[in-house]
C-alpha positions in Angstrom: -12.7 8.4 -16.4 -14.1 8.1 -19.9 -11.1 5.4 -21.2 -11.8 1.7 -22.6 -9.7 1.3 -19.9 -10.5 2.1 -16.5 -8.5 2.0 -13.0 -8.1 -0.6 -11.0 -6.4 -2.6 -13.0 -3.4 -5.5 -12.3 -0.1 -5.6 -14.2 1.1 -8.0 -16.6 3.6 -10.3 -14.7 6.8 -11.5 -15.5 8.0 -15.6 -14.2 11.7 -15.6 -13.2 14.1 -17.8 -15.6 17.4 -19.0 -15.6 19.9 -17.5 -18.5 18.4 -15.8 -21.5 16.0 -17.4 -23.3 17.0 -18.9 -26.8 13.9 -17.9 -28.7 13.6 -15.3 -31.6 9.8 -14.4 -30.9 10.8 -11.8 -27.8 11.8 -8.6 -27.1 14.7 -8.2 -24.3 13.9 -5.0 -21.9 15.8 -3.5 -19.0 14.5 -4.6 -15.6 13.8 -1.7 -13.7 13.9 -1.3 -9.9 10.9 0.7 -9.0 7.3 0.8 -8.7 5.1 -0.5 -11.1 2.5 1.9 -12.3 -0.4 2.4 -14.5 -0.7 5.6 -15.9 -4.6 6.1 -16.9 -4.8 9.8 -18.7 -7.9 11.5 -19.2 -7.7 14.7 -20.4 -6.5 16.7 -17.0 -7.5 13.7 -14.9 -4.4 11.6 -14.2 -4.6 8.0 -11.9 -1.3 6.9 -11.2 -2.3 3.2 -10.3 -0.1 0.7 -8.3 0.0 -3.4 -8.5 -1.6 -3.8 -5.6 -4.5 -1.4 -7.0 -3.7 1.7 -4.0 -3.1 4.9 -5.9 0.4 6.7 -6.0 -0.9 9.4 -6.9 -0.7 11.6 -4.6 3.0 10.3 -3.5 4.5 11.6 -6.6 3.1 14.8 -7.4 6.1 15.4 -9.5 5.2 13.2 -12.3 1.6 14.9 -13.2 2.6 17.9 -15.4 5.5 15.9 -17.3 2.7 13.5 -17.9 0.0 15.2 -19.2 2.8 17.4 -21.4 4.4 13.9 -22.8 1.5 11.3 -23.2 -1.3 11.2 -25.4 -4.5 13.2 -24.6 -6.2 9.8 -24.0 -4.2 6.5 -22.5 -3.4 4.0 -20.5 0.5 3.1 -19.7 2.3 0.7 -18.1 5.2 1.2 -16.9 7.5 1.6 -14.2 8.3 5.1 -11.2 11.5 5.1 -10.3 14.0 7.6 -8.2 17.7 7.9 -9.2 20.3 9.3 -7.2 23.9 10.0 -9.0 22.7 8.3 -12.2 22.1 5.0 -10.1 18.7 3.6 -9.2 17.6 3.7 -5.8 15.1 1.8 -4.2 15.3 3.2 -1.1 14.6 6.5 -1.4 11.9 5.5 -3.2 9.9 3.3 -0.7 10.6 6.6 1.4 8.4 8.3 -0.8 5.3 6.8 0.7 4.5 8.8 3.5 1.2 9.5 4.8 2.1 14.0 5.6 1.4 16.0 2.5 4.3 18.0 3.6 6.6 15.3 3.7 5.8 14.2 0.5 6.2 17.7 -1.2 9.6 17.7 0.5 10.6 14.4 -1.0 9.0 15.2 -4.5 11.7 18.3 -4.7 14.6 16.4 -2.6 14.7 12.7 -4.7 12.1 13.5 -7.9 10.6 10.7 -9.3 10.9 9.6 -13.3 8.4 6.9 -15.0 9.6 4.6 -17.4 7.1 3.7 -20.0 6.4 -0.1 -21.7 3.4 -0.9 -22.6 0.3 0.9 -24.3 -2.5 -0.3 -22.9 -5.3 2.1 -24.5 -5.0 5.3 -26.7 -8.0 6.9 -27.4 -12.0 5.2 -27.6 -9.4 1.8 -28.6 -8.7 -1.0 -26.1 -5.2 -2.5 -26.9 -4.9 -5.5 -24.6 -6.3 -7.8 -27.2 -3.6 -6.8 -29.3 0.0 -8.6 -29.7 2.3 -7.0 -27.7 4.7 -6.2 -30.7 1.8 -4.1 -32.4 1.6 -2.6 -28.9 4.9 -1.9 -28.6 5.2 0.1 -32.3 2.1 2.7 -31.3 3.9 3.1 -28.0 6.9 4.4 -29.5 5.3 6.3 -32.1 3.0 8.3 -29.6 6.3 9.0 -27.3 8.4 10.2 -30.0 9.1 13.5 -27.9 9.2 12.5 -24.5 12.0 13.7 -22.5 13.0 13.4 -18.7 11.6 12.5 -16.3 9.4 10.6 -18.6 10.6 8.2 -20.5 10.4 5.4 -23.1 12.6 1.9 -22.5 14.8 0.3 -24.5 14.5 -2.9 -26.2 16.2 -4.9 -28.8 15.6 -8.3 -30.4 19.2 -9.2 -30.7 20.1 -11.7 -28.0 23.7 -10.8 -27.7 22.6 -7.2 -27.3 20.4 -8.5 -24.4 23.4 -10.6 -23.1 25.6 -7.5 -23.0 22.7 -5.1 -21.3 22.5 -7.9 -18.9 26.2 -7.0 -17.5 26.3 -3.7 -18.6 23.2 -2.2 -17.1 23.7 -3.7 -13.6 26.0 -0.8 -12.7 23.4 1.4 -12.9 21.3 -0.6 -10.4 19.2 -3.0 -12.5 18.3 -5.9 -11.5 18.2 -8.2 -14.9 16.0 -8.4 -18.1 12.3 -8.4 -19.2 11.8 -10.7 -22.3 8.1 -10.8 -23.6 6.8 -12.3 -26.6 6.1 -10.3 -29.3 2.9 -12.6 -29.9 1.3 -12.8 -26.7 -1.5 -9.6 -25.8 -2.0 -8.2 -22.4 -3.3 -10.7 -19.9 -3.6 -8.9 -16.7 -1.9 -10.8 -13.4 -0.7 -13.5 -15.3 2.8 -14.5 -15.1 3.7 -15.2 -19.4 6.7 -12.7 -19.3 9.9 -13.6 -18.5 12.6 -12.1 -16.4 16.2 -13.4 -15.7 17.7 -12.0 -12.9 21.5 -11.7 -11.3 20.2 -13.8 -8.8 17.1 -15.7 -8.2 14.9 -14.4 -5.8 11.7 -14.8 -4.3 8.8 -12.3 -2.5 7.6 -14.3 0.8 5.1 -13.9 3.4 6.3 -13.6 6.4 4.1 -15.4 8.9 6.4 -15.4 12.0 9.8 -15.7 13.7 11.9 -17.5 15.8 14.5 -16.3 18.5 17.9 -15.8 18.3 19.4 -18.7 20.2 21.1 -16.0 23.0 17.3 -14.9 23.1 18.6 -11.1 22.2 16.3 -11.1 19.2 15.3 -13.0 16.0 16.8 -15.6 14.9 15.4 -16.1 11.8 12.0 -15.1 9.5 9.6 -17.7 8.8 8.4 -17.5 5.4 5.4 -18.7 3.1 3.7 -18.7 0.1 0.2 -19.1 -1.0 -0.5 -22.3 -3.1 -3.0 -22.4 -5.8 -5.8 -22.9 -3.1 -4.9 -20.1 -1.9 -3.4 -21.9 1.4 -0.5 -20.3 3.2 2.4 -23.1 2.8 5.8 -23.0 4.9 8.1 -22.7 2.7 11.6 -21.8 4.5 13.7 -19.0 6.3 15.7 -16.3 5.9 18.2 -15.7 8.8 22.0 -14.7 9.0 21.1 -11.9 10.5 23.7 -9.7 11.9 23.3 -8.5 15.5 22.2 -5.6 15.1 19.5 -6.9 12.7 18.5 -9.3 15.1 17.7 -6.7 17.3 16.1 -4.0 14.7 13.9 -6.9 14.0 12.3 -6.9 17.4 11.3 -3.5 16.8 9.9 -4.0 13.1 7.9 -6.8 14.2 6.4 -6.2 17.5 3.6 -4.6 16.1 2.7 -7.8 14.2 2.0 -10.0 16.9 -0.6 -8.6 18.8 -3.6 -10.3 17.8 -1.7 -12.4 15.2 -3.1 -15.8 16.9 -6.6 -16.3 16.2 -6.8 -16.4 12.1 -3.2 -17.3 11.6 -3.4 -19.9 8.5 -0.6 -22.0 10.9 -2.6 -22.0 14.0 -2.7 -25.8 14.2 0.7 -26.3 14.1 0.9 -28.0 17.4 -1.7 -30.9 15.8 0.5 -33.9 14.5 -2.4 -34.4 11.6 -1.9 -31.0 10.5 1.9 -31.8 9.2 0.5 -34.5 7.2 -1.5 -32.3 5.2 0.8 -29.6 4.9 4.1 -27.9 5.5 4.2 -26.3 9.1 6.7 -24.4 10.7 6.4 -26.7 13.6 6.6 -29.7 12.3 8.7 -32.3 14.1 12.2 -33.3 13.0 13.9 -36.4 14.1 17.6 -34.9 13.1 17.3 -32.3 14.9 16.5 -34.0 18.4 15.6 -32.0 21.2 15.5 -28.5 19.4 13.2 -26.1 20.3 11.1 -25.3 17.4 8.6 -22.7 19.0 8.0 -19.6 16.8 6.3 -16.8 17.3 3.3 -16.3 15.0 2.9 -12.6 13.2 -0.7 -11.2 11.1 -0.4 -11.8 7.4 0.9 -8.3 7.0 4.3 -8.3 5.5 6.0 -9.3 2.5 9.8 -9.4 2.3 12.0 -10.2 -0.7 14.7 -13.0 -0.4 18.0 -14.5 -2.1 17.4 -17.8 -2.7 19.5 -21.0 -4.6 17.4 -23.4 -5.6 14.1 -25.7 -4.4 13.4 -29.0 -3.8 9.8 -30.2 -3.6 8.3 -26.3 -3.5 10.4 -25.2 -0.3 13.6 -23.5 -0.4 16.6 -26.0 -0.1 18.7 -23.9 2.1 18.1 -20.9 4.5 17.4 -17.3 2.5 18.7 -14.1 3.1 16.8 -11.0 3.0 17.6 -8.6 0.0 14.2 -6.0 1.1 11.0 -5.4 2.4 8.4 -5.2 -0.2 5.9 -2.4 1.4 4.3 -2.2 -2.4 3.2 -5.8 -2.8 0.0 -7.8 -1.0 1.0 -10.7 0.8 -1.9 -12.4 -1.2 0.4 -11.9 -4.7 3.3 -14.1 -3.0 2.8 -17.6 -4.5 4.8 -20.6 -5.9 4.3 -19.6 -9.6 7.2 -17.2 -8.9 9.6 -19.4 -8.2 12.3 -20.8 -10.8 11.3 -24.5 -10.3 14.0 -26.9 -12.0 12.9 -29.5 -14.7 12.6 -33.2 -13.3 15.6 -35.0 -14.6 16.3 -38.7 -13.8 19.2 -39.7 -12.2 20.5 -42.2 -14.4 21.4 -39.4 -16.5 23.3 -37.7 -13.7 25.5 -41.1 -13.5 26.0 -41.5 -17.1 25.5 -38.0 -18.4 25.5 -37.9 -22.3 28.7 -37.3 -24.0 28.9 -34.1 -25.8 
């Protein structure tokens, strides 16, 4: 492709927050629950690019024509596929788009079709546009997209925070999943995490680097869950269980496959050595409250990446036990690390005791 900007490429990332932010310098967008995708148009030649840098391409055959008759000649786009069903997002028939059978995929592009939500102009022409603030990029986005038109589409965004506050309610009844705010100042630094997004809940996406059994020993018990730190080590981090029966047992099945060879490289093989918990955190790890407990697990390959509900942490592990909101099929488990998480401020205690008076 003859662009300044040429596939692959990784997206601009977003760092979860809690509560808007109270800052004029941003613009507030919808959250959107889909895919993240780069659209690089050349000419005829269309790359639908994913964050993980696999082509969708040929998943959402759909979207090509609309493209090429609604973008510029010349681009790059970021933005976002998603798949509605009765006006409502749907994340599930989605992910059910990636299927390896052409025919099932031409069924699925005519059964749930695909839209793409556009934010971000990355190129337009012979001109690279990262370098530029993203409010200058914002402004040539919307004037090249003055006539798009389902399914491809331009987002909304306002500067006004109570406008933000009230999309915040509003627009979760149609399946969103928060905000976006990104300063107007900042330009496009790929894979870095200077956005911001507030969400209805805070959540997290976690490795998932083995499991334990149900105590009945009728299936899993609970997901053992990691995240890379900024060595790039796989750290324990927590769990996600309540599982009902019959997730316990679906579980087994979605698993299985994971274990067979899953011993030899796993980053937690040394569990069992005591010095190995004093350099890290180790699912294994010996706990005198908990006596006589078995805490055996069963180690899986670094495979899969699961999205979890989480409260709050306390020195980088999850203070509580998760619960499972999704796979993630469309993320690496390399891109799960602790700069995602919504890590509180230090405060001292004294002010906890004797709190300021307001």
């Amino acid at each position: 492709m003859a662009l300044p900007v040429v596939p692959p490429i990784k997206p601009m990332l977003a760092k979860a927050v809690a509560g808007l932010p109270d800052r004029d310098d941003v613009l507030f967008e919808p959250k959107w629950d889909g895919f993240r995708c780069i659209v690089f148009r050349d000419g005829h030649d269309i790359v639908l690019g994913s964050r993980n840098e696999r082509p969708l391409t040929r998943y959402f055959p759909e979207l090509l024509e609309p493209l090429r008759a609604m973008l510029p000649e010349h681009c790059v786009v970021d933005g976002e596929i998603i798949v509605a069903t009765d006006n409502h997002l749907d994340f599930d028939a989605l992910q059910q788009r990636i299927h390896p059978a052409e025919s099932r995929v031409q069924m699925l592009s005519e059964r749930t079709p695909a839209q793409f939500v556009a934010f971000d102009l990355l190129a337009l022409g012979n001109d690279d546009l990262r370098p530029l603030p993203f409010g200058q990029r914002r402004a040539t986005l919307e004037s090249v997209m003055t006539n798009s038109a389902p399914p491809v589409h331009l987002t909304p965004t306002t500067s006004d925070r109570v406008v933000a506050a009230e999309w915040f309610v509003a627009f979760e009844g149609a399946g969103l999943d928060g905000l976006i705010a990104k300063p107007t100042a900042d330009p496009y630094q790929e894979n870095k995490r200077t956005q911001l997004k507030i969400k209805h809940v805070r959540t997290a996406d976690a490795v998932v680097a083995g499991f334990r059994w149900h105590k009945d020993a009728r299936g899993v018990g609970s997901l053992l869950l990691g995240l890379h730190d900024e060595q790039g080590a796989l750290q324990h981090v927590g769990v996600a269980a309540s599982f009902t029966a019959e997730e316990r047992t679906r579980l087994v099945d979605e698993l299985e496959p994971l274990t067979h060879d899953a011993s030899s490289a796993h980053p937690w093989r040394s569990w069992g050595q005591a010095e190995s918990h004093e350099q890290g955190r180790m699912p294994g790890a010996p706990n005198r409250w908990s006596g006589a407990k078995d805490h055996s697990w069963v180690p899986l390959r670094i495979e899969r990446v699961v999205e979890v509900k989480y409260g709050s942490t306390l020195n980088g592990r999850f203070r509580e036990v998760t619960k499972v909101l999704r796979w993630r099929y469309d993320k690496l488990p390399i891109e799960c690390a602790f700069d995602q998480l919504d890590e509180p401020s230090p405060t001292d205690l004294r002010v906890v005791f004797d709190p300021p008076l307001t």
